[in-house]
C-alpha positions in Angstrom: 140.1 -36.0 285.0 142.1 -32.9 284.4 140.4 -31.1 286.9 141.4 -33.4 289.5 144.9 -32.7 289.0 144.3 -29.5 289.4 144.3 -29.1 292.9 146.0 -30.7 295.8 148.1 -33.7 294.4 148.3 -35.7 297.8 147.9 -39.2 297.1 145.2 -39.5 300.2 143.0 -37.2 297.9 143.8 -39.0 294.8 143.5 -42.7 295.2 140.0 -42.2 296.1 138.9 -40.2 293.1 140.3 -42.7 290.5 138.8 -45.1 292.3 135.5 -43.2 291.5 136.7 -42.7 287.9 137.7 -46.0 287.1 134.6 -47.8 288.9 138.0 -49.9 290.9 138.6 -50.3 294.0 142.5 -49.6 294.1 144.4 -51.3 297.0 148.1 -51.0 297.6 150.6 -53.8 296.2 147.6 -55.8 294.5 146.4 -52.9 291.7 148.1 -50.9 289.1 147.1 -47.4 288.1 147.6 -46.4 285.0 147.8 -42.3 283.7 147.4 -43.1 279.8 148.3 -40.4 277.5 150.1 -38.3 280.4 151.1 -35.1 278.3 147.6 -34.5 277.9 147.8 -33.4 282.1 151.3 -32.6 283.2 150.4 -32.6 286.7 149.6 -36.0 286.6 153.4 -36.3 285.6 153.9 -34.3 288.8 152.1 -36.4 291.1 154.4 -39.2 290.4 156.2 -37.9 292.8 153.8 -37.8 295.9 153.5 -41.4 295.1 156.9 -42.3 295.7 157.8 -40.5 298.1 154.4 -40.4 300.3 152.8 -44.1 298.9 155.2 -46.4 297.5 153.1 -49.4 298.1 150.8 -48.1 295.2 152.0 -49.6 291.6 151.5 -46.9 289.0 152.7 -46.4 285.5 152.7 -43.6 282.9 152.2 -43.8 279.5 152.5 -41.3 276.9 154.3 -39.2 274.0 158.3 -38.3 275.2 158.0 -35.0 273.2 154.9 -34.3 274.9 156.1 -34.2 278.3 159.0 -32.4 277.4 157.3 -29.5 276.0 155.3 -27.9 278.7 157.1 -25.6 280.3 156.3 -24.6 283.6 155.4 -28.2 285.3 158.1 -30.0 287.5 159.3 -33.4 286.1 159.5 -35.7 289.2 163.6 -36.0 289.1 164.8 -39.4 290.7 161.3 -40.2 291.0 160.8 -42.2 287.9 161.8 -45.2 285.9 161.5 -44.8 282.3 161.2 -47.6 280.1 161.1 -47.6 276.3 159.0 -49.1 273.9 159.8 -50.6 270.6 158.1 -52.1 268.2 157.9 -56.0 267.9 161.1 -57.8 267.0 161.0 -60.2 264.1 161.0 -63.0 266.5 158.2 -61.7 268.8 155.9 -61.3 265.4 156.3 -64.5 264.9 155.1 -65.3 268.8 152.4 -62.7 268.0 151.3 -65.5 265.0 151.8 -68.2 266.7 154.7 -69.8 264.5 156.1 -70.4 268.0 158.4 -73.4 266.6 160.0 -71.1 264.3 160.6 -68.2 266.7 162.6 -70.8 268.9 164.8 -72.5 265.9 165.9 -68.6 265.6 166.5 -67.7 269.3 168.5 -71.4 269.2 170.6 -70.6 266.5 171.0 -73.3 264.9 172.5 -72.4 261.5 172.0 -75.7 259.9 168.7 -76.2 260.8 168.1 -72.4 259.8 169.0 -73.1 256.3 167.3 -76.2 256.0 164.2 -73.8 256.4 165.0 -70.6 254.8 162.2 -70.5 252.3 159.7 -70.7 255.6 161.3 -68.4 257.5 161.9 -66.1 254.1 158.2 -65.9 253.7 157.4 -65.1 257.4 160.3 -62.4 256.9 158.5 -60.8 254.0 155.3 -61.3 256.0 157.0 -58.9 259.1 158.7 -56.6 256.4 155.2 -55.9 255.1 153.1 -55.4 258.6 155.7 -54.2 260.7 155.7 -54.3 264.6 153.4 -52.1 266.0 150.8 -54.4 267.9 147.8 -53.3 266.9 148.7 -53.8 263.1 150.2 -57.5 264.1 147.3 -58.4 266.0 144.5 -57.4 262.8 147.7 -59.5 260.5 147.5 -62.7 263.0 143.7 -62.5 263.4 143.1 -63.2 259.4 145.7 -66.0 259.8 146.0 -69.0 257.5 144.5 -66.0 255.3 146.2 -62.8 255.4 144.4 -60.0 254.7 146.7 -57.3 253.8 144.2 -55.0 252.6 143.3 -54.7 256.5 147.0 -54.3 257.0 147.3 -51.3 254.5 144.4 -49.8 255.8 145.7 -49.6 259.1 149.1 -48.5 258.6 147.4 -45.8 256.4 145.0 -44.8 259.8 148.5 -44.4 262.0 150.0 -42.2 259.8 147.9 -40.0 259.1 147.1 -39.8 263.4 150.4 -39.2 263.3 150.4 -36.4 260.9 147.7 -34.9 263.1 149.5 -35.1 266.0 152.3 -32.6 264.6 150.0 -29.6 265.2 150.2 -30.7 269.0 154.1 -29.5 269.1 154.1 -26.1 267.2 154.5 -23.2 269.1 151.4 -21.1 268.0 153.3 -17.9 268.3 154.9 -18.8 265.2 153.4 -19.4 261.6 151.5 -22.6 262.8 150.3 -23.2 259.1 153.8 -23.3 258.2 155.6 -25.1 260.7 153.0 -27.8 260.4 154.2 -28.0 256.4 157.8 -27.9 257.0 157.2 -31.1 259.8 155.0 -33.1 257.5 158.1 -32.4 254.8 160.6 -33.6 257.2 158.4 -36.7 257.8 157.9 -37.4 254.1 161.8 -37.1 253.5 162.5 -40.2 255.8 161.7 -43.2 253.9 163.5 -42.0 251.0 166.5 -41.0 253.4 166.6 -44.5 254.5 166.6 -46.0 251.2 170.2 -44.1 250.5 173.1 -45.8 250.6 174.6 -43.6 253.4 171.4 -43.7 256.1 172.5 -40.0 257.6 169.2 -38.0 257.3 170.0 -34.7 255.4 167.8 -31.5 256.3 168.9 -30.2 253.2 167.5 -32.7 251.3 164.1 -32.0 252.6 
């Protein structure tokens, strides 16, 4: 797909090739397209722009790493051409939507601070139960799947997995005019300073301490 961004970016050119890629037949205001893991192709990023300026009826959305995009130099960001949104991990109450404890997720959103306390111990456990997995929806979804039955072992594992991609991914964002080697040692530093940064009583992160 790379290659198809590498030439003219014209949206009459385009639509038809992804429709090719994707096996879909893309149609204006009924599908969305979708440029996953956009840093990977920056002109992709570009062509945002012939599709709002040239075909607005066509819904399309761009996902990928901020730090990404912003480190390649040389491509034009579509200025005014682009709503960001971003995403967060799941919110205590949305886990608990995520695992189906939907009662308890609305006696939080109502709150009702009797009610609350009458059923702290339940919602103390469900607490732990986010505290331990997190929000990121792929760990939530393996957690909820093993429901009445956690399996946290599966839980570990797959925290274990994301850290380690992202670990790999520091290599991405180091200048290899540098001392790649070391740059990639002093980020993995930085990133094993944090949770014992957060853990201080005063939360501001130290460089020094690294």
């Amino acid at each position: 797909m790379r290659m198809l961004f590498d030439a003219d970016l014209s949206v009459e050119r385009l639509i038809p090739a992804l429709s090719i890629e994707s096996g879909t037949r893309i149609t204006p205001e009924d599908t969305l397209v979708i440029f996953d893991e956009v840093q990977e192709v920056p002109r992709a990023m570009t062509s945002l722009k012939m599709f709002n300026e040239a075909a607005p009826e066509y819904d399309v959305l761009a996902a990928g790493s901020a730090l990404g995009i912003a480190m390649h130099p040389g491509f034009s960001f579509p200025v005014g051409k682009v709503s960001r949104l971003k995403l967060y991990p799941m919110s205590f109450v949305e886990f608990l939507y995520a695992c189906k404890q939907y009662a308890l997720a609305e006696m939080l959103e109502s709150k009702d601070s009797p009610l609350i306390n009458v059923m702290h111990d339940r919602g103390m456990t469900w607490l732990r139960y986010f505290m331990y997995t997190g929000g990121m929806p792929e760990i939530v979804e393996a957690f909820a799947s093993t429901l009445p039955n956690p399996d946290f072992t599966a839980v570990r594992k797959l925290q274990n997995s994301l850290v380690s991609d992202y670990r790999d991914d520091f290599s991405k964002h180091v200048d290899m005019r540098d001392s790649p080697a070391v740059t990639t040692l002093r980020l993995n530093q930085v990133w094993d300073s944090i949770p014992s940064q957060l853990a201080k009583e005063n939360k501001k992160f130290v460089c020094g301490v690294v």
